[in-house]
MARDO-480498 format. One record per residue (C-alpha): residue in three letters; z, x, y. Coordinates in steps of 0.1 Angstrom, whole numbers, padded with zeros to 4 digits, always signed. Each point is the difference from the previous one (the first is absolute). Layout:
<atoms>
alaZXY
...
</atoms>
This chain:
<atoms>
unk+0735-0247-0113
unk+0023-0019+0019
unk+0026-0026-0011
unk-0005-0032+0020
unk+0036-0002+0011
unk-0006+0033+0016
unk-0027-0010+0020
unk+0018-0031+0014
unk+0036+0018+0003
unk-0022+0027+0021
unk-0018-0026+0017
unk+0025-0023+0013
unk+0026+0030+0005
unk-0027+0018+0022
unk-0003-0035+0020
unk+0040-0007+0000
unk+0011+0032+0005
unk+0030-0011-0012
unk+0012-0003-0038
unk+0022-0030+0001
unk-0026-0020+0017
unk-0028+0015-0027
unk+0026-0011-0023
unk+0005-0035+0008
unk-0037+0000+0005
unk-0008+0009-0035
unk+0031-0017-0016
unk+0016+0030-0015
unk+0030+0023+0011
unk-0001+0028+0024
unk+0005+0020-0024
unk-0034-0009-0023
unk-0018+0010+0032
unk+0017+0030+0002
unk-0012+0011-0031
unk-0029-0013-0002
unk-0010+0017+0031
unk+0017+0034-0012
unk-0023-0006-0033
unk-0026+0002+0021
unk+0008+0029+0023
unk+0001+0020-0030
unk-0036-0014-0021
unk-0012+0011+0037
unk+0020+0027+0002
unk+0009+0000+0038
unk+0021-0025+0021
unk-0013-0028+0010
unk+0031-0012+0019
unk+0027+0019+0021
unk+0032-0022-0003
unk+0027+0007+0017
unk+0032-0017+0005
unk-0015-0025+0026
unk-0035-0002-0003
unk-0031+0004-0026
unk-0034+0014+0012
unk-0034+0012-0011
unk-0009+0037-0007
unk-0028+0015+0013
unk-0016-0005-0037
unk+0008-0032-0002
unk-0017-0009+0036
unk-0033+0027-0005
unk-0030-0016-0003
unk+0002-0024+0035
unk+0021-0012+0029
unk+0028-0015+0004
unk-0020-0032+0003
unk-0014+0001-0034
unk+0018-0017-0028
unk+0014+0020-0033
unk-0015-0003-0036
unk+0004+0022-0032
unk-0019+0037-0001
unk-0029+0000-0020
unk+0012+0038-0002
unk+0009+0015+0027
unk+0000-0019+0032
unk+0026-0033+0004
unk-0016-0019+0029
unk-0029-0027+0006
unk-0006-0032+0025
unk-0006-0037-0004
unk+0011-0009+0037
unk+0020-0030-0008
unk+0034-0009+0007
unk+0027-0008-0024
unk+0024-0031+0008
unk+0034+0013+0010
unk-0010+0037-0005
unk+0027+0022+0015
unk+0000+0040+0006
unk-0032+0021+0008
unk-0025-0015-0016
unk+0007-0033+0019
unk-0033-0004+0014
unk-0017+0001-0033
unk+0003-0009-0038
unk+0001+0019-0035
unk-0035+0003-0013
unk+0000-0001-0043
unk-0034+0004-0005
unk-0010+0024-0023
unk+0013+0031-0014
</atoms>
């Protein structure tokens, strides 16, 4: 089962795409995301992230399961994506146009 830190750090990371943003966001250091998000690449056992020196976006497994204008939540087992349709306030990054859904796992 998922850790509720890794369901927000992958939430708000997937919305920021950007870890010091996710950071300040969640009120920990850059590198607490970073870990936390590798800690979860590897319960998953894929990448969920590719990172590189100047940006941060989704895998392919971390967007299956819906477009781009559906909003991210936790896998249940195997798929990382569902919808709500609403908009979070000052959401950046490529889920802009929609907000994290939590519900269940």
């Amino acid at each position: 089962m998922l850790e509720r830190r890794e369901i927000e750090s992958f939430v708000v990371l997937a919305e920021e795409l950007h870890f010091g943003r996710t950071a300040e966001r969640l009120h920990v250091s850059r590198a607490r995301v970073s870990q936390t998000i590798q800690g979860l690449e590897r319960r998953v056992g894929a990448p969920l992230f590719e990172r590189t020196s100047r940006s941060v976006r989704l895998t392919p497994l971390a967007r299956r399961g819906g477009s781009p204008r559906r909003a991210v939540r936790p896998p249940p087992a195997s798929g990382l994506l569902a919808s709500d349709g609403a908009q979070p306030a000052g959401a950046r990054g490529h889920f802009a146009q929609n907000s994290a859904s939590m519900t269940s796992l």
